[in-house]
Residue, then its C-alpha position, 0 to 999 in steps of 0.5 A: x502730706x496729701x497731693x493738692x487738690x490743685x497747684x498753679x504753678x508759674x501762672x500767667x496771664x497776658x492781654x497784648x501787652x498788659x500781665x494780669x496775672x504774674x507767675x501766681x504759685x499756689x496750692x489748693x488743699x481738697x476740701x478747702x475754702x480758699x479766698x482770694x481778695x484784693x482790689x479791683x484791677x488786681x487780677x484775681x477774676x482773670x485768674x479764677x477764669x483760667x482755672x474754671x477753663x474760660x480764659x487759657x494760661x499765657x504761661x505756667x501750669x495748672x495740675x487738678x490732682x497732678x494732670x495738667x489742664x491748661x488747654x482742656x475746655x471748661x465743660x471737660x473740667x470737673x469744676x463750676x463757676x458760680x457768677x455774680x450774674x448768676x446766669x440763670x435761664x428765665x424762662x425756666x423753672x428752679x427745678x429745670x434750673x436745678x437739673x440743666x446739667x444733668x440733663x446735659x449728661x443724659x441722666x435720667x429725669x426720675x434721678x435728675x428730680x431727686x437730685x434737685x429735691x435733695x439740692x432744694x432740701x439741702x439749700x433750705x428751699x421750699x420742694x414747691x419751688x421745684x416748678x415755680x419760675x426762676x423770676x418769681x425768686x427774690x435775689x437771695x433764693x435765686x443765688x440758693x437756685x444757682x448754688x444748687x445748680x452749680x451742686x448738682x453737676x458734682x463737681x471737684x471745685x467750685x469757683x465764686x466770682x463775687x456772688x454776693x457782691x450785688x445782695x444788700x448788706x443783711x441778705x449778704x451776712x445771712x447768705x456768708x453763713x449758709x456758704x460756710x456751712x453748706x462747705x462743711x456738709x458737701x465736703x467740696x473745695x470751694x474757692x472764692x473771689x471777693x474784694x471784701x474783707x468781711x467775706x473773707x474773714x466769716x468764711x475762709x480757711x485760708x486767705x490769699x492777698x492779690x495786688x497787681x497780678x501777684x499774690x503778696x500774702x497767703x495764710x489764715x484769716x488771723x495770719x493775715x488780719x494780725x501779721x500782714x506782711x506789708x503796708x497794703x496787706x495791713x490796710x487792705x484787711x480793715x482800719x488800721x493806724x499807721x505810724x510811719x517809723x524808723x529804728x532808733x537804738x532800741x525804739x522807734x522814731x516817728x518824725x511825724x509825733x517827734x516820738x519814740x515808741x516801743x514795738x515788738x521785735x522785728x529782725x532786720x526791721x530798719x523802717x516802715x510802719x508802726x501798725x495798730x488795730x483800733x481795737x487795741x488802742x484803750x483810753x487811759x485813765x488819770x494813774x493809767x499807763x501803757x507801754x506807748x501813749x499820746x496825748x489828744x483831741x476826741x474829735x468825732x465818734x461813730x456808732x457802728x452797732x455793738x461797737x463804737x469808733x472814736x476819732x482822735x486828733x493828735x496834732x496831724x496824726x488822727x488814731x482810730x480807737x474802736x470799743x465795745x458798746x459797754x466799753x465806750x469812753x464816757x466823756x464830751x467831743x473836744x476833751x482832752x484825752x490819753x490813748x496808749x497800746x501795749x508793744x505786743x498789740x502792734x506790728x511792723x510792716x515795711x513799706 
């Protein structure tokens, strides 16, 4: 098994006496694309500015290919921050942009030139924007510029601090793909903060859940969507239903419903959350049956594009049942109707 790229190792962070981070334990993989999400105020920029080299360790270590770099400089490091503010200089042009830090390194401006055109070719930037100004850039081409910058220092790492967060919705799922493949053409260990879910299921290899300054789940984007470890994880990674349960024989009790439902088997699951996706709640028709149904209220529906999310009321519980546009329910609000799930389709997940 390959050394990791890098390992956090007991890190933490202290602000007098507030810990943003707490003892985080992490290994990175090279060539990696690492996500971190989580909600505002759960540590997760402070702990990617510890490892770029802009805040230092309280405590624990970080090791880049085995050398601890806790107090080196981030200008020593061979890593890159790209900021949501992209830090661009205005009264430059994307080329000099581009070539900052070469320059810096003294390389030669024949080769800082190539480079910058390679970058420019490689981020489907037109090469005539070499030696136009930055403020004449829509927002979508000046996050290209600060990615071809950050490209060309030729890092070990890049680090994203919510780069995206500020673009609207249709430039952001075009600039979600191009991220994901310009990760497979350089080959680079990206690690990206996000508090978006969607981010983070489009482009990660893995996904690391952080709440109060502690990582509480990591693993792939299906690990994470489909067996969260608790009930903020499972909520934190999109819409779900939650039935709050406790175990009876060889059921699962909900007080709420007065109803006893079938789940998949968990050891040593006594009570928590009966949890189901939207997606995998049918309406049953006259004849049909499911491992578990309820009987309800269709109280509202709402287009989400190619899918279609219906609203049902089953006396104080409100289920969410999400279908493909050509699966939709054909039928009126305020009908009377059946919904059911099948055992396997749902998860147990304690408080």
């Amino acid at each position: 098994m390959a050394e990791p790229i890098l390992r956090l190792s007991g890190l933490t962070k202290h602000f007098g006496g507030f810990t943003a981070v707490k003892q985080i334990d992490l290994d990175i993989e090279e060539g990696e694309f690492f996500t971190i999400v989580g909600p505002s105020g759960s540590g997760k920029s402070t702990l990617v500015r510890m490892l770029a080299g802009l805040e230092e360790p309280s405590g624990g270590e970080i090791l880049l290919r085995g050398e601890r770099i806790n107090e080196t400089p981030a200008n020593r490091r061979p890593t890159c921050m790209v900021f949501q503010s992209l830090a661009l200089f205005p009264h430059r042009t994307v080329g000099q942009n581009i070539e900052f830090p070469l320059k810096m390194r003294g390389v030669a401006r024949k080769a800082r030139r190539a480079r910058a055109m390679g970058l420019l070719r490689l981020l489907q930037l037109p090469e005539s924007y070499y030696g136009k100004s930055v403020t004449q850039c829509s927002g979508g081409e000046r996050q290209r510029i600060a990615l071809a910058r950050a490209l060309a220092f030729d890092p070990e790492i890049l680090f994203f601090d919510e780069p995206l967060s500020a673009i609207d919705y249709k430039l952001r799922k075009t600039l979600e793909k191009e991220l994901k493949d310009i990760h497979k053409e350089t080959g680079k260990t990206f690690m990206y903060i996000t508090h978006s879910l969607e981010e983070a299921m489009v482009m990660s290899d893995r996904i690391g859940v952080m709440r109060d300054g502690k990582l509480v789940q990591i693993g792939t984007p299906e690990e994470i969507y489909t067996r969260p470890r608790d009930k903020f994880v499972s909520e934190f990674m999109g819409e779900v239903n939650l039935l709050k349960v406790k175990r009876n024989g060889a059921g699962l009790h909900c007080p709420s419903l007065d109803a006893t439902f079938t789940g998949p088997a968990s050891k040593g699951f006594d009570s928590g959350y009966l949890v189901i996706r939207p997606e995998y709640l049918r309406f049953l028709k006259p004849g049909e049956s499911a491992e578990n149904q309820v009987e309800g209220v269709l109280y509202n529906e709402y287009a989400l594009g190619s899918r279609i999310q219906y609203q049902v009321r089953v006396g104080e519980q409100v289920f969410l049942v999400e279908k493909l546009r050509e699966q939709r329910y054909h039928g009126r609000l305020d009908d009377r109707v059946t919904i059911g799930w099948e055992a396997r389709d749902s998860m147990l997940a304690p408080e």
